[in-house]
SEZA-921396 format. One record per residue (C-alpha): residue number from 1; residue in one letter; x, y, z. Coordinates in nm, 2 decimals. Each point is the difference from the previous one (the first is absolute). Example, Ala and Ser with C-alpha at 12.3 -4.5 7.8 and 13.67 -1.06 7.14 Angstrom:
BEGIN
 resi resn      X      Y      Z
    1    A   1.23  -0.45   0.78
    2    S   0.14   0.34  -0.07
***
This chain:
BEGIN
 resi resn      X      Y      Z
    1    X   7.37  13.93   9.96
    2    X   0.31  -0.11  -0.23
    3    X   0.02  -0.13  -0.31
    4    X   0.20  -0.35  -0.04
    5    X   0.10  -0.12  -0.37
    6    X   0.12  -0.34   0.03
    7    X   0.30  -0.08  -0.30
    8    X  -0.08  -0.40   0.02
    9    X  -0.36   0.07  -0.07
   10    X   0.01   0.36  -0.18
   11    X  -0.31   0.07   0.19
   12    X  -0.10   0.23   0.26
   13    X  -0.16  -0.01   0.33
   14    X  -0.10   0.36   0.27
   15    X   0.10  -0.09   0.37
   16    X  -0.06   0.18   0.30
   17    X   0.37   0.19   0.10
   18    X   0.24  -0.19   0.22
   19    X  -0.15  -0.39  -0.15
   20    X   0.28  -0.19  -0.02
   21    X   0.12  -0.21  -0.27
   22    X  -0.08  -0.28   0.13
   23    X  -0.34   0.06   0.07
   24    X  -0.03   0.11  -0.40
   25    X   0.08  -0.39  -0.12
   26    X  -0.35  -0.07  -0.02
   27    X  -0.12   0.25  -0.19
   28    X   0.27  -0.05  -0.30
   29    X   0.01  -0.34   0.02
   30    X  -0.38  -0.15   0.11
   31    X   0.10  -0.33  -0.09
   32    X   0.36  -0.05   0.13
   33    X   0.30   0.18  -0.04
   34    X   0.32  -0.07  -0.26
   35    X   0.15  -0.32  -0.06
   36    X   0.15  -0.02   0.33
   37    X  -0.08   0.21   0.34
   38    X   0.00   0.36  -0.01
   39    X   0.31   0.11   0.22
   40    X   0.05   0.34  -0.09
   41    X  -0.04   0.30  -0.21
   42    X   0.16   0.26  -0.21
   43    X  -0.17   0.34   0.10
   44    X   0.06   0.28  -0.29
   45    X   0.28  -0.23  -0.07
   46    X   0.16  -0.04   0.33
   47    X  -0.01  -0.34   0.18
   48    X  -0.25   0.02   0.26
   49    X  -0.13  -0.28   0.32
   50    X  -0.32  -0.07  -0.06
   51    X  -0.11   0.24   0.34
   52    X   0.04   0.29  -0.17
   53    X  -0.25   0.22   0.05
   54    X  -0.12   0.21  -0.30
   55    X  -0.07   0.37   0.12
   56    X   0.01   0.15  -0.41
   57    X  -0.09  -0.17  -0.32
   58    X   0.24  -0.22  -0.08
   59    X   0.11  -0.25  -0.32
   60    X   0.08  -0.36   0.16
   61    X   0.21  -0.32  -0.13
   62    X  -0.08  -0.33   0.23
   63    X   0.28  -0.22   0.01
   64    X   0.07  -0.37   0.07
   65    X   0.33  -0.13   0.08
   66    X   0.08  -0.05  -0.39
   67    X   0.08   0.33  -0.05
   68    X   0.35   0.13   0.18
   69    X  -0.17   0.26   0.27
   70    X  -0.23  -0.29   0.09
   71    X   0.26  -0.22   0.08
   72    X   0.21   0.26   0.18
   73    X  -0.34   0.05   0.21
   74    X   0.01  -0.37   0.10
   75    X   0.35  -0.04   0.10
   76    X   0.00   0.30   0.23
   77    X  -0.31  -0.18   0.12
   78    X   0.17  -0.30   0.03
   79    X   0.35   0.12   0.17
   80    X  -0.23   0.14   0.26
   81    X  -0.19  -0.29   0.08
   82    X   0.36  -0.20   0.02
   83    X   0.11   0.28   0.26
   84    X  -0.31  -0.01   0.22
   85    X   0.01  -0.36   0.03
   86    X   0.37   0.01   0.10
   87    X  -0.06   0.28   0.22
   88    X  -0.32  -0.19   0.19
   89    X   0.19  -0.29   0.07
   90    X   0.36   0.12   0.05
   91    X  -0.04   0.35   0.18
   92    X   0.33   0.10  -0.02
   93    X   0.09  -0.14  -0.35
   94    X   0.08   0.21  -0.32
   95    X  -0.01  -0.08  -0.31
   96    X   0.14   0.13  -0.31
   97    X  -0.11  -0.07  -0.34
   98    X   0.33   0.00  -0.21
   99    X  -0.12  -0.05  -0.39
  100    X  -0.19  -0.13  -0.23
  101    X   0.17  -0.38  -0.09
  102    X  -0.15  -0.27  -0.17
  103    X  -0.33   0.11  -0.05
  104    X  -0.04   0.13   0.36
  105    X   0.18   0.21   0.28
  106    X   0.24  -0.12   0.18
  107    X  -0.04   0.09   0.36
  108    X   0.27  -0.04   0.31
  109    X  -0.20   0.00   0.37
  110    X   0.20   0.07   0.31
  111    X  -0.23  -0.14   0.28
  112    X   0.21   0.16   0.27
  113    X   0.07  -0.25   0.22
  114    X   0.33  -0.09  -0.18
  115    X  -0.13  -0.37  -0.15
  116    X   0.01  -0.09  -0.33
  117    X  -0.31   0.03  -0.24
  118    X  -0.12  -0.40  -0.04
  119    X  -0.29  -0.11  -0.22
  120    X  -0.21   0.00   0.31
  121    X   0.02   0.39  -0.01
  122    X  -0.10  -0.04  -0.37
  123    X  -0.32  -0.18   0.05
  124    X  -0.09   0.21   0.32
  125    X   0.02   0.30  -0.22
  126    X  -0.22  -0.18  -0.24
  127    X  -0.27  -0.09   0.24
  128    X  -0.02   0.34   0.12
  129    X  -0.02   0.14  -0.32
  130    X  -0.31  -0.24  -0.10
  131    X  -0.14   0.11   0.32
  132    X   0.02   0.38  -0.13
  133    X  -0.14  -0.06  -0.33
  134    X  -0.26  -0.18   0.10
  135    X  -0.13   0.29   0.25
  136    X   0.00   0.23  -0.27
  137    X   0.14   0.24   0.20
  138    X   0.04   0.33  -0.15
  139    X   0.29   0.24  -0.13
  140    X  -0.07   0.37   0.14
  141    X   0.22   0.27  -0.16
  142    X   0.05   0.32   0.23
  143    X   0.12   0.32  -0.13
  144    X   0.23   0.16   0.27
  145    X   0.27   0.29   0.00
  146    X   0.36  -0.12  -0.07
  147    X   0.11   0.08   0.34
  148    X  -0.26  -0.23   0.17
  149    X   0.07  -0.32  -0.20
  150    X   0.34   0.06   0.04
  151    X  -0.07   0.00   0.42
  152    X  -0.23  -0.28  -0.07
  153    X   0.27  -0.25  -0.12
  154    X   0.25   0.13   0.20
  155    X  -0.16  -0.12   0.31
  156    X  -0.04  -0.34  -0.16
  157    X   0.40   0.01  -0.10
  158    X  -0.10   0.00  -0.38
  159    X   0.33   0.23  -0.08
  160    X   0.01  -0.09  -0.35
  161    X  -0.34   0.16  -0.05
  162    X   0.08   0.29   0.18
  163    X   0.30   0.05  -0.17
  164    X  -0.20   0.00  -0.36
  165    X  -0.22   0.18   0.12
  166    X   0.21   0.31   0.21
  167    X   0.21   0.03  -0.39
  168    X  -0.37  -0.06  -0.21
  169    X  -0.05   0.40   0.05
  170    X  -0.37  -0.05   0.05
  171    X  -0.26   0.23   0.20
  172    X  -0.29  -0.33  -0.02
  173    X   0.03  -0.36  -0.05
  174    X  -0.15  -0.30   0.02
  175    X   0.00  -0.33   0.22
  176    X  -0.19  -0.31   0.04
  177    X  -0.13  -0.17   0.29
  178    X  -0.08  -0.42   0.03
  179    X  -0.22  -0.04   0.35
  180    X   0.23   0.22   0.21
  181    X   0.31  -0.03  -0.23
  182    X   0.15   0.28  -0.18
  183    X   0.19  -0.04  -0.30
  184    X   0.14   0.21  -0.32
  185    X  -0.08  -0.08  -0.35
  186    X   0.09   0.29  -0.33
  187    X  -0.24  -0.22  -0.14
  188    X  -0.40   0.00   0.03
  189    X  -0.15  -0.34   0.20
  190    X  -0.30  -0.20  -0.09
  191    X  -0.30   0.06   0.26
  192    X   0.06  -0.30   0.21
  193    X   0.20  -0.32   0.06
  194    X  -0.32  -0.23  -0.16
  195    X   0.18   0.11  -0.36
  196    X   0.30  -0.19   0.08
  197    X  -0.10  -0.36  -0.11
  198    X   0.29  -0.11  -0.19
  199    X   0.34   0.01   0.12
  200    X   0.27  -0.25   0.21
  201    X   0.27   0.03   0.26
  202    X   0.31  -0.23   0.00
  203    X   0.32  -0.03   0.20
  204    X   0.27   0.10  -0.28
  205    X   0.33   0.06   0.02
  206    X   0.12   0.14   0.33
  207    X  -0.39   0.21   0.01
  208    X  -0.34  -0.05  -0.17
  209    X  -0.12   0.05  -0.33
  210    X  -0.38   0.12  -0.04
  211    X  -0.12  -0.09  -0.34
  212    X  -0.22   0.17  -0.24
  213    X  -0.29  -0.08  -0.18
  214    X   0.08   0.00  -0.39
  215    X  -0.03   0.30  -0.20
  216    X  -0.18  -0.22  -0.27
  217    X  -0.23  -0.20   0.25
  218    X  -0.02   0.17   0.30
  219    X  -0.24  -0.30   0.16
  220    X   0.32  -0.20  -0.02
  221    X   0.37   0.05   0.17
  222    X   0.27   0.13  -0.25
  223    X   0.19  -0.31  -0.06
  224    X   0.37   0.02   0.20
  225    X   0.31   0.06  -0.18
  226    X   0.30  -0.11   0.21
  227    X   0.28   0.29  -0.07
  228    X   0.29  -0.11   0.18
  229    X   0.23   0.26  -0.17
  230    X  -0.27   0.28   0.02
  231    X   0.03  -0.06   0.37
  232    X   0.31   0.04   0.04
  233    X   0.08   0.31  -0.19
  234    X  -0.25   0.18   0.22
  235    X   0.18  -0.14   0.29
  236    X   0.32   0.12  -0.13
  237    X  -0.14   0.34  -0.01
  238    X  -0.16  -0.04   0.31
  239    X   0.25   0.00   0.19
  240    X   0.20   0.28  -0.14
  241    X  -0.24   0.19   0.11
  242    X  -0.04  -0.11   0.30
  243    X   0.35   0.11   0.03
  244    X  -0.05   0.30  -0.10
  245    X  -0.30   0.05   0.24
  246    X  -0.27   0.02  -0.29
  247    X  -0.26  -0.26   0.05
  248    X  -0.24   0.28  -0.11
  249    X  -0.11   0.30  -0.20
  250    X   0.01   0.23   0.34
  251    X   0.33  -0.10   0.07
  252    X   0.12   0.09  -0.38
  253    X  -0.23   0.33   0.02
  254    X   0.19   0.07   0.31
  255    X   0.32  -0.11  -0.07
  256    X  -0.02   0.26  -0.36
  257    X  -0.13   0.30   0.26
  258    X   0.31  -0.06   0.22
  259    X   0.24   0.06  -0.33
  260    X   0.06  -0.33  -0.08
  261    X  -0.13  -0.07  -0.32
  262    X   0.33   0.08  -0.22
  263    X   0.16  -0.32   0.22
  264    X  -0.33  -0.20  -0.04
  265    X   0.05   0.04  -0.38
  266    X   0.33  -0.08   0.00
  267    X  -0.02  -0.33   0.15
  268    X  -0.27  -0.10  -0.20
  269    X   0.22   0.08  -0.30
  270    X   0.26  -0.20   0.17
  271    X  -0.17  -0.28   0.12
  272    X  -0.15  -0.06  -0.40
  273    X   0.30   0.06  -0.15
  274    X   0.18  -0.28   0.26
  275    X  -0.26  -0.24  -0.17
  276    X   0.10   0.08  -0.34
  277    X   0.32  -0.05   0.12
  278    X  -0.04  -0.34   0.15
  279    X  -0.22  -0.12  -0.33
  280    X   0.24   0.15  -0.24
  281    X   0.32  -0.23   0.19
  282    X  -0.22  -0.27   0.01
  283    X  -0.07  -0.01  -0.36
  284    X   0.39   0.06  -0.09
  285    X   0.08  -0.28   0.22
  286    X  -0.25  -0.24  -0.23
  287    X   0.08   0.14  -0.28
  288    X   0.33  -0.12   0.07
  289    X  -0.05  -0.34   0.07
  290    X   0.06  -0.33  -0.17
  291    X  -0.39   0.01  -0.11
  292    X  -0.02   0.42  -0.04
  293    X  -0.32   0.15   0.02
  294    X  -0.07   0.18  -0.32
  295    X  -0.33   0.22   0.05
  296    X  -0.15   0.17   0.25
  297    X  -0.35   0.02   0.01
  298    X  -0.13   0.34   0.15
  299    X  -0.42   0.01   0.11
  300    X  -0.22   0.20   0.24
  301    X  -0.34   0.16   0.01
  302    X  -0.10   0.34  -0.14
  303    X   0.23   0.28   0.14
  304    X   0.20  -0.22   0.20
  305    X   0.28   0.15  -0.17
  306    X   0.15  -0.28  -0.21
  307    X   0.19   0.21  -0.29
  308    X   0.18   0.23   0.26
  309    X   0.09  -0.35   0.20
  310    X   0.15  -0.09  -0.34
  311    X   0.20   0.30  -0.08
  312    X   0.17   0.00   0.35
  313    X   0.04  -0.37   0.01
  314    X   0.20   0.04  -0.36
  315    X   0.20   0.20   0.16
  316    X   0.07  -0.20   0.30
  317    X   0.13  -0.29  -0.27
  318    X   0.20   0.19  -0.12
  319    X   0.16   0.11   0.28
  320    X   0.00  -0.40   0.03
  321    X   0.23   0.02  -0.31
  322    X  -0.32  -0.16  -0.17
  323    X  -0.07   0.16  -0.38
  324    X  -0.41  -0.01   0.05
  325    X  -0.23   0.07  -0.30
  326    X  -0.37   0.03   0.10
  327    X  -0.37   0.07  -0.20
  328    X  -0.35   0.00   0.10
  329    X  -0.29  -0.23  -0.09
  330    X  -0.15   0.30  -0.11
  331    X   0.16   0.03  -0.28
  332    X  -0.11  -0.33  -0.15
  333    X  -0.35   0.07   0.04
  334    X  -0.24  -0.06  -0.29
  335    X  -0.15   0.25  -0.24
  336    X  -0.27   0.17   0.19
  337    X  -0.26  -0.11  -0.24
  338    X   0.11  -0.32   0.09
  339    X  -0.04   0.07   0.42
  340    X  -0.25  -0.23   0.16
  341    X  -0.29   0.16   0.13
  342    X  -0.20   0.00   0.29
  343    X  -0.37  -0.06   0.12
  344    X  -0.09   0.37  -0.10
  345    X   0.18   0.02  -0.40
  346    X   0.30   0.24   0.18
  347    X   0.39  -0.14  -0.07
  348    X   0.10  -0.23   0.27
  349    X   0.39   0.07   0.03
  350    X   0.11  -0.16   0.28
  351    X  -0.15  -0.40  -0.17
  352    X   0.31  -0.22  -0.04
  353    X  -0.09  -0.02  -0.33
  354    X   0.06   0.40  -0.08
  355    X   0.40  -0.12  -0.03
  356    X   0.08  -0.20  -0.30
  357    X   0.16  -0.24   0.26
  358    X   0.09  -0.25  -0.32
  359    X   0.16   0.22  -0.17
  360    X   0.22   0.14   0.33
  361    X   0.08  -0.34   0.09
  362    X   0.15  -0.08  -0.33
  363    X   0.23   0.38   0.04
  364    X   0.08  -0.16   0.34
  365    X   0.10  -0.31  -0.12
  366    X   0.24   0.14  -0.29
  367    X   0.18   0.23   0.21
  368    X   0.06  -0.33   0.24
  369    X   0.14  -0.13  -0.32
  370    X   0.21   0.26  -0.04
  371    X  -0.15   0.18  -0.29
  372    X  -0.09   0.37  -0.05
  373    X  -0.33   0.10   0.04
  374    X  -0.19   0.34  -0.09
  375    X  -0.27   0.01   0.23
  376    X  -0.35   0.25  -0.05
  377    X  -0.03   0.31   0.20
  378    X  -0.42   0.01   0.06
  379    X  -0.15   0.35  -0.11
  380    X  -0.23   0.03   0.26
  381    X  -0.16   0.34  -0.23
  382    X  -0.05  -0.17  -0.28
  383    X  -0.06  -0.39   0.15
  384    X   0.26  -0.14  -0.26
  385    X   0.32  -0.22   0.12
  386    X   0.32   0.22  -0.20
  387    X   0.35  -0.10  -0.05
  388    X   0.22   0.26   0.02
  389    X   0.30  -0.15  -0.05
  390    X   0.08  -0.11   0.36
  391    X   0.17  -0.30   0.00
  392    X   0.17  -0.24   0.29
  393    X   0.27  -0.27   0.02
  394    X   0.03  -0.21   0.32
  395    X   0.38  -0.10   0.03
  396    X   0.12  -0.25   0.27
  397    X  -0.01   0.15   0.36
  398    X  -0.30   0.26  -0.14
  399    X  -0.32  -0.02   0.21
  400    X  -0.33   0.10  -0.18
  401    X  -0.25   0.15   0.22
  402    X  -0.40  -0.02  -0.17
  403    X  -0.22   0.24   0.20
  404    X  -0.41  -0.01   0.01
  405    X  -0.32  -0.11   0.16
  406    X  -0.04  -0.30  -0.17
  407    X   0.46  -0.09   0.03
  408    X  -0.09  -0.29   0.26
  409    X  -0.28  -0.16  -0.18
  410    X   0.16  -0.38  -0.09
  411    X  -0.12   0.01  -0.33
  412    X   0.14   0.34  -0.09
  413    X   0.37  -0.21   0.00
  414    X  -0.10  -0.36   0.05
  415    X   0.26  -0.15  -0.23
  416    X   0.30   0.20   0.13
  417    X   0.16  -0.24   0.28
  418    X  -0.13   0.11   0.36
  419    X   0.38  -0.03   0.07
  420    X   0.05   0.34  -0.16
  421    X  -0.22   0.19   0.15
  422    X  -0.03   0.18   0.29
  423    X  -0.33   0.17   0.13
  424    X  -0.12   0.33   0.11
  425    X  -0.29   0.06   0.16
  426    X  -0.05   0.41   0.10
  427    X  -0.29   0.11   0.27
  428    X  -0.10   0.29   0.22
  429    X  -0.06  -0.19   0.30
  430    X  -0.10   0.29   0.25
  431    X   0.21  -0.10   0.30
  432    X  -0.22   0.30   0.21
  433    X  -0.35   0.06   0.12
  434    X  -0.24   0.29   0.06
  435    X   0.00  -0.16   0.32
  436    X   0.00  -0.34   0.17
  437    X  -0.36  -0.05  -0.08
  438    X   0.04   0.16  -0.35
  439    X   0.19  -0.17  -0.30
  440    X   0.13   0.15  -0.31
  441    X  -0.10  -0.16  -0.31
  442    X   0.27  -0.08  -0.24
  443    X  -0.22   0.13  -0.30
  444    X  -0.04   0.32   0.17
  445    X   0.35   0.07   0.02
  446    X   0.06  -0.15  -0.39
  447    X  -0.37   0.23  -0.10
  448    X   0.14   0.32   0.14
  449    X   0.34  -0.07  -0.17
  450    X  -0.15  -0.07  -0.35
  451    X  -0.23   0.33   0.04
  452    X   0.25   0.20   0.02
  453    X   0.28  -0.17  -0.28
  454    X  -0.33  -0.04  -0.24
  455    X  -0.06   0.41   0.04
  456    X   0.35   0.10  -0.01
  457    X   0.08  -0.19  -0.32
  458    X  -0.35   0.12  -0.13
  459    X  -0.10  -0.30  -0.09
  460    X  -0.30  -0.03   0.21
  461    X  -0.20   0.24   0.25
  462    X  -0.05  -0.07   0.38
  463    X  -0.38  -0.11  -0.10
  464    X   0.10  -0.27  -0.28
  465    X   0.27  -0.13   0.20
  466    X  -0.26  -0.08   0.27
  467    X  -0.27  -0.11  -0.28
  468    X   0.27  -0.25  -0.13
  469    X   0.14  -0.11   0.36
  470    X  -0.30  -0.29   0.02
  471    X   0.14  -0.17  -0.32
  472    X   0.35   0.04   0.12
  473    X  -0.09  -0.16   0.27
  474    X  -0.18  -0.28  -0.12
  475    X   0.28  -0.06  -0.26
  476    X   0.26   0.00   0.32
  477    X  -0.20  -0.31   0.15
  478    X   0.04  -0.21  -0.29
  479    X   0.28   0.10  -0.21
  480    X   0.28   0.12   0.31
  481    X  -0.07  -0.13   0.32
  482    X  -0.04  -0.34  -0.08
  483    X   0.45  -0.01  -0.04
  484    X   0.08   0.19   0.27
  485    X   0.08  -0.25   0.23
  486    X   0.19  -0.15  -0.32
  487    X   0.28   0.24   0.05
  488    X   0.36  -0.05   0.09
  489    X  -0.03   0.34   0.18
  490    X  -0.24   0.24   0.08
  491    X   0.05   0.38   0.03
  492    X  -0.20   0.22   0.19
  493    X  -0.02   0.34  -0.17
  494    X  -0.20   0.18   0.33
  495    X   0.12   0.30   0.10
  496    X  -0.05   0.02   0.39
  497    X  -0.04   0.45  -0.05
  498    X  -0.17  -0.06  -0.36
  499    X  -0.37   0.16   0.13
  500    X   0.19   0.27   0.17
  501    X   0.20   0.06  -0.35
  502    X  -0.27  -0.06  -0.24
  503    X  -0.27   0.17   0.15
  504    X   0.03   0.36  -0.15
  505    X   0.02  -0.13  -0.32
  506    X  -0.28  -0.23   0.02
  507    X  -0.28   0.20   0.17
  508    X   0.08   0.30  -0.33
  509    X  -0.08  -0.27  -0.22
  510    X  -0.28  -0.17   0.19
  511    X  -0.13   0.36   0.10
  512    X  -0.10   0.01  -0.45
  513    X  -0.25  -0.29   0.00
  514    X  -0.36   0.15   0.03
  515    X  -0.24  -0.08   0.32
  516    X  -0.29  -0.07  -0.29
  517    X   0.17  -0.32  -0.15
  518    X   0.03  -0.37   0.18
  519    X   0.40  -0.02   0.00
  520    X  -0.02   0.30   0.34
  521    X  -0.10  -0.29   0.22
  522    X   0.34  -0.11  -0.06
  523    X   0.13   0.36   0.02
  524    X  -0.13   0.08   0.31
  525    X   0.08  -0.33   0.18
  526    X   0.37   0.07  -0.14
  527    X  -0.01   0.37   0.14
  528    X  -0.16  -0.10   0.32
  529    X   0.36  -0.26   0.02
  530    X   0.23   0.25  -0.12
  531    X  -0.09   0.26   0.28
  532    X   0.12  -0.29   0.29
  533    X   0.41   0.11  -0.16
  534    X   0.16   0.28   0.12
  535    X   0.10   0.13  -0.36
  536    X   0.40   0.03  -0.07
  537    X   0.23   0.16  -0.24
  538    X   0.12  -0.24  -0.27
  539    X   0.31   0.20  -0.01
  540    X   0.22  -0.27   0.17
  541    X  -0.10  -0.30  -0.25
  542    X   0.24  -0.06  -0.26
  543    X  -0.08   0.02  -0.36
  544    X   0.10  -0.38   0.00
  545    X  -0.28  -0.08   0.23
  546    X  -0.30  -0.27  -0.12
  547    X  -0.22   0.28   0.17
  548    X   0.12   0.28  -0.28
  549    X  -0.14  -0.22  -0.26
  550    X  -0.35   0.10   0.12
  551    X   0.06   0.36   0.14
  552    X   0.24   0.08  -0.28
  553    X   0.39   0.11  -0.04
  554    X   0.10  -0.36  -0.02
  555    X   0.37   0.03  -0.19
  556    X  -0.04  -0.41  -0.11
***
């Protein structure tokens, strides 16, 4: 017998070895489950399906898709169910989930018979999809050696799975089967397709895009964001790499084992700084106009690298001839006393209103008018906005460059003429996949990032950074994403060899957070990710790079 104590309950319940977590429900929950349908569970704190069988006595977490593993759990499910269908009716299709974009994935189908994708394919898909949920058919997981899933999907031509998983450097791994479908997922699935109520196909673009439910109200779809300039960043990127033959992580693992990591680096160096360039002459050229542009307005997420962006692109103006004088948002925040808060009493720093955007306005609008202006330098040990005597003087043919999460928001500079401004907006979007089944999440690559800057500055460890990740998150949704499609430009700050780079330095600092304490969920999901990369030598990436600013010996 094994001893189960549930978390949601704090109770405990015996069960006869090898019961599965699904058949434990009833006991913890006699009159229905959480708020929304059970999907998953974490297992001594690492995400689990809900067929795990429990051989020891074990502490367990149930999840619904509201929390982040659940959700990960229902969109494996999901992309599986989309690649069945398409597999039952077009035999020899394949399909390859891109991204996530506008609250869903964006999908491209090759139906192998050389004709265009029409909405007919769309609601074919559809129908057979319906037709799989409503059998309730189940997901079985299968534990095999590496070298037999690797002759598995090589018979069915799946080379980008083989390829992640001949450089993965496992002895066992996992797959998933669908009726007599085989299919990979890092992630856990939930027990069968009858879980899969809510979510939509629709013809978009040139390929599908297979909504969500909402993270909020998972009986309901996310609502669609249209993200025309999103898109076409990621298909910028895209199709460098396809030129550079790296639609995947096995082609960069193998690319790094044949040498080539040092060129790799270098033209991912050279293809950002390209962009700077391009932004930095397009700025001169408006600057110079009969109606100049007088500020430009620098945004992006968490970690997406926006004060690096701003140091190079200063320099890039004034290689313009330009005379650019920059500060940060950051610097105008409030008192900390005088922080909003959130829900649970703890400072909410990423709220609009932590910067005294009245008071920066006003700065903005004197040094338009030509006056001198000391602005505050925020003491982030002591919470208390300084001046220290730093003082700035825009002169004709000057540009001013304000960086910070909240430098898009219209209100922040609503009465400075939209004429004199030009926008910014900086994102990781992860141009590369595990595999074509197996998206990378943009927060994942931006999480990692600020793990490692938060430890190396010591302003946080790996386990706070995680504990505050949900709230930085949350803040992103309202407070930053809603712009970024407001932006002259946007600037993608993904590093096709970043995992490869960053991995050595992120599983030392992940490797400190305890297995006892919730936040190793997250740790072991981000280890499990990190060990698809062939690691790499950082040796070859300049101390100029955005990627130094988060594994350190940046020169800016």
């Amino acid at each position: 017998m094994v001893n189960i104590f549930c978390i949601n309950t704090q109770t405990s319940c015996t069960f006869a070895e090898g019961t599965t977590l699904l058949d434990m429900l009833p006991s913890f929950f006699p009159e229905g489950g959480l708020k929304y349908p059970i999907i998953a569970a974490k297992v001594n704190n690492v995400c689990q399906g809900l067929k795990y069988r429990a051989f020891n006595s074990r502490q367990v977490e149930f999840l619904d898709y509201t929390s982040y593993a659940g959700r990960s759990v229902y969109c494996s499910s999901l992309c599986f169910l989309l690649c069945k269908a398409a597999k039952d009716l077009y035999p020899d299709s394949s399909i390859v989930l891109r991204r996530p974009v506008s609250k869903g994935y964006f999908c491209a189908l090759d139906k192998g018979d050389g004709t265009a994708m029409v909405q007919a394919d769309v609601d074919a898909i559809t129908s057979r999809m319906e037709e799989l949920v409503n059998a309730d058919l189940p997901f079985r997981r299968h534990e095999v050696r590496n070298q037999e899933a690797i002759e598995l999907f090589s018979s069915l031509g799946y080379e980008d799975k083989v390829s992640l998983l001949e450089t993965s450097g496992d002895v066992y791994v996992n797959y998933y089967t669908l009726e007599n479908t085989p299919d990979y997922y890092y992630e856990a699935l939930v027990p069968g397709t009858g879980y899969l109520k809510v979510w939509n196909l629709s013809l978009y673009r040139d390929g599908m895009l297979l909504r969500v439910p909402d993270r909020h109200k998972p009986e309901v779809l996310a609502p669609f964001v249209e993200q025309p300039k999103t898109f076409d960043v990621f298909r910028e990127h895209l199709g460098w790499n396809s030129i550079m033959g790296l639609d995947n992580v096995g082609d960069v693992n193998k690319a790094c084992r044949r040498g080539e990591a040092s060129d790799l680096i270098k033209i991912a160096e050279a293809l950002q700084e390209k962009k700077i360039v391009q932004i930095a002459e397009e700025i001169d050229r408006r600057v110079r106009q009969e109606d100049p542009v007088r500020i430009v307005l620098i945004t992006g997420p968490s970690s997406s690298g926006k004060s690096t962006f701003c140091k190079r692109l200063s320099i890039q103006l004034k290689a313009c001839g330009l005379k650019p004088i920059s500060f940060s948002t950051d610097d105008y925040f409030v008192n900390r006393l005088d922080t909003p808060l959130l829900p649970d009493g703890s400072f909410d720093f990423d709220n609009f209103d932590t910067v005294d955007h009245e008071y920066l306005q006003e700065d903005v609008l004197r040094l338009l008018d030509g006056e001198t202006v000391e602005v505050p330098e925020y003491n982030f040990v002591t919470g208390l906005r300084e001046y220290n005597g730093r003082k700035l003087h825009l002169e004709p043919g000057m540009v001013l460059l304000i960086e910070g999460i909240h430098a898009l928001n219209p209100r922040l500079t609503d009465k400075v003429p939209d004429s004199f401004k030009y926008r910014i907006f900086i994102n990781t979007v992860t141009s590369i996949s595990l595999d074509n089944h197996n998206c990378i999440p943009t927060s994942d690559n931006r999480l990692i990032r600020r793990i490692c800057r938060d430890f190396n500055k010591g302003a946080f460890t790996a386990r706070e950074s995680i504990m505050h990740w949900p709230n930085v998150r949350r803040s992103e949704v309202m407070w930053i994403y809603p712009y970024q499609e407001c932006a002259d430009v946007l600037f993608n700050s993904s590093y096709i060899v970043e995992f490869p780079v960053i991995r050595p330095y992120a599983e030392r600092i992940l490797m400190t957070v305890p297995k006892n304490c919730p936040e190793y969920a997250e740790v072991h999901r981000l280890m499990k990710f990190l060990s698809y990369f062939v690691p790499v030598s950082d040796k070859d990436v300049p101390a100029t790079s955005l990627l130094r600013s988060f594994i350190g010996g940046s020169s800016l």
